[in-house]
C-alpha positions in Angstrom: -4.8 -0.6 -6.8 -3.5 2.1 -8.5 0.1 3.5 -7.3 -1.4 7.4 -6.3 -4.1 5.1 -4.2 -1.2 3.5 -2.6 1.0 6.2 -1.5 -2.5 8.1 -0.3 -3.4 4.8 1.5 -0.1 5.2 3.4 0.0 8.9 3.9 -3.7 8.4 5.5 -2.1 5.7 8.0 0.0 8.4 8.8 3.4 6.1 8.3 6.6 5.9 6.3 7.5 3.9 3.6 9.7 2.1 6.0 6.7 1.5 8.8 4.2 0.4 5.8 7.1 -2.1 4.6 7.1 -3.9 8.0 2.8 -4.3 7.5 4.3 -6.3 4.8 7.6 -7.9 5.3 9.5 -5.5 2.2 12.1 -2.6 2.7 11.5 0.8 1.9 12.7 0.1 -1.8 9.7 -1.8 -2.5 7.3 0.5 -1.1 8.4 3.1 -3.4 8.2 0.7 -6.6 4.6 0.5 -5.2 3.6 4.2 -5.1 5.7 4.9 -8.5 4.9 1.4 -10.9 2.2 -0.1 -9.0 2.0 -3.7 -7.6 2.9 -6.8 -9.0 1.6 -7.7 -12.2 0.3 -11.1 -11.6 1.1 -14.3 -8.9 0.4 -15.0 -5.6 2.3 -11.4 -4.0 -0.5 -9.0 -6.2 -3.2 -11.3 -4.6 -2.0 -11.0 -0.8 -0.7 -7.4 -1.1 -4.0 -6.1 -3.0 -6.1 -8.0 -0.3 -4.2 -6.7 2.7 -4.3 -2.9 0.9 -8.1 -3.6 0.6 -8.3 -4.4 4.0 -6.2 -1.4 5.6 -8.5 0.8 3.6 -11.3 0.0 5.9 -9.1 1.5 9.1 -8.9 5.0 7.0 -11.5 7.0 8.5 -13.4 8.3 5.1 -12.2 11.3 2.8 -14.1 14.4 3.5 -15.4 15.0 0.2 
């Protein structure tokens, strides 16, 4: 998932970088690595984080196009 996608995902949840840390156990600091270099580039972390980003989409009420 692309970093813009990321920081969107969160602003749609309507939380902080702090409050979206907590949905996965990571400070702020990490969050904003997230929304500025992406994810991860490989291992077991990009797999659970994409998955759990993949899932949180689905509580997003859609984009008005």
């Amino acid at each position: 998932m692309a970093p813009t996608k990321i920081k969107r995902l969160r602003n749609d949840l309507g939380e902080s970088q702090e409050t979206f840390g907590k949905r996965f156990g990571v400070d702020q600091s990490t969050i904003q690595r997230w929304e500025t270099k992406g994810l991860p580039t490989r291992g077991a972390t990009r797999i659970a984080v994409s998955r759990m980003l993949l899932e949180l989409r689905e509580e997003v009420p859609a984009r008005a196009a």
